[in-house]
Structures are given as C-alpha cells and as structure tokens.
N, C-alpha and C positions, 0 to 999 in steps of 0.2 A: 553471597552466591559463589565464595571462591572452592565449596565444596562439590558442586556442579562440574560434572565431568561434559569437555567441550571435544573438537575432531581437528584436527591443524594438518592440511597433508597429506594424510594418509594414515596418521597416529592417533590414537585419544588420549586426552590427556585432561588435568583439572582446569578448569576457567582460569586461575590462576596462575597458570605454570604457562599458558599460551602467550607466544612473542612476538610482538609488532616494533619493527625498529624506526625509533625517532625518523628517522632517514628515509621511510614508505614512502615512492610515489605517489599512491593514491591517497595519503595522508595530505600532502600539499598541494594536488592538483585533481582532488575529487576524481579523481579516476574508478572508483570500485561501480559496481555492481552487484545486485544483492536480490533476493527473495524474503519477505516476511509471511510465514508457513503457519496453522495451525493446527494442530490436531482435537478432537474432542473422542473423550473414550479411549485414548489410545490407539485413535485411526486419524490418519491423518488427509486433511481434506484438501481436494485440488491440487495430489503432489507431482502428480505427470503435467498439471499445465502449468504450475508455476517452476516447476524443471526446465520444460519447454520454452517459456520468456524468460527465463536466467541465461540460455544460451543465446536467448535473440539479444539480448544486451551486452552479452558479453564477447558477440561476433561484432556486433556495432563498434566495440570499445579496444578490440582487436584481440582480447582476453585468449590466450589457449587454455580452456580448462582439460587440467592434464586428467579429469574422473571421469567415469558414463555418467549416466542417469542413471543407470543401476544402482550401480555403488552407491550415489550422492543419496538415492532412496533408501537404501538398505545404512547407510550412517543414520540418516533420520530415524528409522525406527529403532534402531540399536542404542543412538541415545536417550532416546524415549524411555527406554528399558533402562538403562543403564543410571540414569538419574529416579528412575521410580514415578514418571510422569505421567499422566493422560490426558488433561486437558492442559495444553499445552503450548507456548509460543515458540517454534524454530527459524533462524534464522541461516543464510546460509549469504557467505560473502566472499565474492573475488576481487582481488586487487592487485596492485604492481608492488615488487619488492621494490629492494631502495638499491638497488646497482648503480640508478644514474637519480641525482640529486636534481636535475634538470626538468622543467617541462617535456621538455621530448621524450624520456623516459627509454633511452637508446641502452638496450641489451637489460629493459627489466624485465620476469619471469612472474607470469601470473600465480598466485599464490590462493590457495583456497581454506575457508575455517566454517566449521559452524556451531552451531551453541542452541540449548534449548532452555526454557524457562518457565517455572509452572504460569500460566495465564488463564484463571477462569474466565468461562463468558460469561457475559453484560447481563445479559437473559432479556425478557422484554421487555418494555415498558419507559426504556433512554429517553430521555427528551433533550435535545442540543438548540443553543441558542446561537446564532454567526454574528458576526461581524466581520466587512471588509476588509477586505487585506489593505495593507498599508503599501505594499509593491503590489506593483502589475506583471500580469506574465508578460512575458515577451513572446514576439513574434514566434511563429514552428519555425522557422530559417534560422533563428537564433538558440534552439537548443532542441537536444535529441530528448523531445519528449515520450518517444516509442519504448525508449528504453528505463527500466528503476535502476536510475544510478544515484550517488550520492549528489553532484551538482543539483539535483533538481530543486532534494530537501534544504539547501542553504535561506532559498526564500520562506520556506514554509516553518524552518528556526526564527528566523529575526521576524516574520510577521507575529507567530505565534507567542512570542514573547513579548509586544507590544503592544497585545490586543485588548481592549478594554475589558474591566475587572468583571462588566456582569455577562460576557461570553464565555460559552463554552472552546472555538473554535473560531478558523479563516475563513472566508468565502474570496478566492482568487478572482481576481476580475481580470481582463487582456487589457490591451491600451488602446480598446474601440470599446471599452464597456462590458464585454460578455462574459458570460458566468463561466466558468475555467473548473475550479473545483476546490475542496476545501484544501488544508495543510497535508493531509493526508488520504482524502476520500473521494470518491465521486459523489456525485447528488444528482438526485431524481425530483420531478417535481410533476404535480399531479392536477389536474384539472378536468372534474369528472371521472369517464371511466378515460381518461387518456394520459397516458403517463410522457415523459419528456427529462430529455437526460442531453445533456451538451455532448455535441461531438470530442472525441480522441483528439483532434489537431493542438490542443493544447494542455492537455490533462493526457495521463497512463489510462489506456485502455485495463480498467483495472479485470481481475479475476472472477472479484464476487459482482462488478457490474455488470459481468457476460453471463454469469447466474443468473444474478437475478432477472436479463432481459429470457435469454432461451430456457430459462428451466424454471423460474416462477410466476411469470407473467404471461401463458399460452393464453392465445388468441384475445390477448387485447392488445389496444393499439398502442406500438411504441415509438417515437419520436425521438431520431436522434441529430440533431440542428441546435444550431444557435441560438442560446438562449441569453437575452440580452437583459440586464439588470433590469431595466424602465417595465419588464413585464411580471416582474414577480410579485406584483400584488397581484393579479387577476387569476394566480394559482392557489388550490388549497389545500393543499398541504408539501410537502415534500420532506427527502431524508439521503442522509449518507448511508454510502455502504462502501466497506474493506473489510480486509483482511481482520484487521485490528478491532475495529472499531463494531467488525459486524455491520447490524444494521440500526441506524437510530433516527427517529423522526423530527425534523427540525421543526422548531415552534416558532422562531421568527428570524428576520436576517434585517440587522441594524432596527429600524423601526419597524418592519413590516412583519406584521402580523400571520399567520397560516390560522383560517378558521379550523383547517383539521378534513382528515379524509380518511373513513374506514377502509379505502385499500391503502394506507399505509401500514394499517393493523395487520389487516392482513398480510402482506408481505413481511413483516416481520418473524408473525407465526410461524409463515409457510419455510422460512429462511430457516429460523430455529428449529423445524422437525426435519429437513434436509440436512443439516450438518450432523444430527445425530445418528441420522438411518444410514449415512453417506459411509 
C-alpha cells in the first residue's frame, strides 16, 4: 500500500512518507477520533454526516480541527482520484501530537490525516455467525460512547481475538445482560413485520443504523429499547449493519438459532441499490 497517496495537514503525500511520532498522545492514551468513509462508484456515501459526527467527537475530545468540512470533503474526493479509486474505504483521523508525553496532554495540537483504500463491497448474500463477547460493556457513565474514538475499539480487539474458531464476530453484552452491539456494528433483530435494534446508550449511534431506520424501513414498526440476551430466541432473524461491514444477516448467536426472515433479504437489497443510486 505504500504506493497509495494519503493527506497529513494539509499536504499529500505517499502512505509511506506519513509521520507519527513514537511520542503521539493519542498513541498512549487513545485520544483520537476517527471516521470510517466509503465510497462506491467513486461517490462517496453519507460524507456530510460522517463529517458532521467527526466534529461531534472531536468537540467531546476537545480536538480543534484546524480544516472545514469542505476541505475535509474535497481531500476525500481528490484522493479518490488521486489513487485511481471508486469503490472505495476512507478513513479520516484526528489526534494529539506528542508535545506532552503525559495523560494530560498540556499544550498538544490536534493533528489531522486521511488515507483511502481500494474496499469492494460484500454484495449480498453474508451470513455472520456471533459469539459473546468475552468483556462486558460498561456502564454510559463510564465511557463516551456518543463518540468514534479509538478507546472504544480496545474491547472489541481483545474480544475479537479471542472469539471461538467457528465465529464470524462479537456480540457485546453490558453487565445487566443486554445486547450492546457487535465489535464493530449495530444489529437489528426482527420478529415478524417488527423490527428492534438496542438503544445508543451503549453502542455509536451508527450512520448506516440511521439508514437503515429512516430511509429503508418506511412505515414499519421500529423498536428501539433494550434488548436483553434471554430474548433472542423468540426472534427470527436478525443482522449487522456499518460502515464496513454493510449489511449482513446473522444466522445464530452462540447456540441460538435465527429461523430466517425475508425482510432481512429485503433490507439487504434495498441497502445495496441505495448505495449505488446514492
């Protein structure tokens, strides 16, 4: 990848010529904040609102990002162009330099890069198998789940690396039992014509969950509450959905079975001809 041209700044320059000093704040103290972007076609999809909660994250984290939206939009497409991409994965990351080697991070300067990467989509047809996470989320008082920063992902590393062989992924539980979300996705789960998706309070309110609630699902009923592990057998079927990951329908979680549910199909479809018309 080191022939991939990345943004540092305000410069572009090759993925490899980009510099992070041993000494990064947000290297020892998860400080960043980040966007995971995709494009398909060479358009890129949901770039004003994952613009939009890059800022909300990065006012939480006290970030000054020294770029508009504009710019940040206009580097996105330009590297799109510039590496020869169209379907395509950009990321976009703010952090603290290394002025102060200390937690307190007294007189560090938010730093901004981004990078793109060819990423075909899935297309349809995923099937994902879970398994329980091995950590528990913790309490919303205990971490700024509103925001995509890098602390969140440390759990969803060391779960996802310890996860049994014939899983595809996590299934995050809290430490009263409720379904949280996977390593990296939200999940929906379906029972009849009524669909149900765990509240935000401990999961990122993700981009493509706000999709798929207001823009694929008109006028069915959607549920968003507490959804406690004891009930996931009496649903039938369910699936993640991100950035990354798109959309994929889960087939079972630890033992329990999903008989299967033609609006999972459906949402899938409908997901797949929205990103490309989009």
């Amino acid at each position: 990848m080191s022939e991939l041209i990345a943004w540092q700044d305000g410069s572009f320059t090759r993925t490899d010529e980009v510099r992070v000093s041993a000494q990064t704040h947000s290297l020892s103290y998860a400080t960043s904040v980040y966007e995971g972007i995709r494009s398909y076609g060479g358009s890129v999809f949901k770039l004003a609102e994952h613009l939009r909660r890059l800022r909300r994250s990065a006012d939480l984290f006290g970030h000054a990002v020294g770029h508009s939206d504009e710019e940040l939009a206009a580097v996105c497409h330009r590297l799109l162009e510039l590496n020869g991409l169209t379907d395509a994965y950009l990321k976009i990351l703010v952090y603290y330099d290394d002025a102060d080697v200390s937690f307190m991070g007294r007189g560090c300067a938010s730093r901004t890069a981004v990078f793109a990467l060819p990423f075909p989509s899935h297309g349809p047809g995923r099937r994902v198998r879970l398994a329980t996470a091995e950590w528990r989320r913790p309490p919303a008082a205990c971490h700024p789940y509103q925001a995509k920063t890098s602390s969140t992902y440390a759990l969803s590393y060391l779960s996802y690396r310890n996860k049994p062989a014939d899983a595809d992924d996590v299934l995050f539980l809290s430490t009263e039992d409720r379904v949280c979300e996977s390593s990296g996705s939200n999940v929906f789960f379906v029972a009849g014509d009524v669909v149900v998706t765990p509240t935000t309070e401990l999961a990122l309110d993700g981009i493509t969950r706000r999709t798929v609630i207001d823009e694929l699902l008109p006028g069915r009923t959607v549920q968003e509450r507490d959804v406690h592990y004891a009930e996931l057998a009496d649903f039938d079927g369910a699936f993640l959905c991100g950035t990354a990951i798109e959309i994929a329908e889960v087939e079972a979680v630890d033992g329990i079975r999903f008989p299967g549910s033609p609006l999972v199909a459906e949402i899938v479809h409908a997901y797949g001809k929205l990103v490309r018309s989009s």
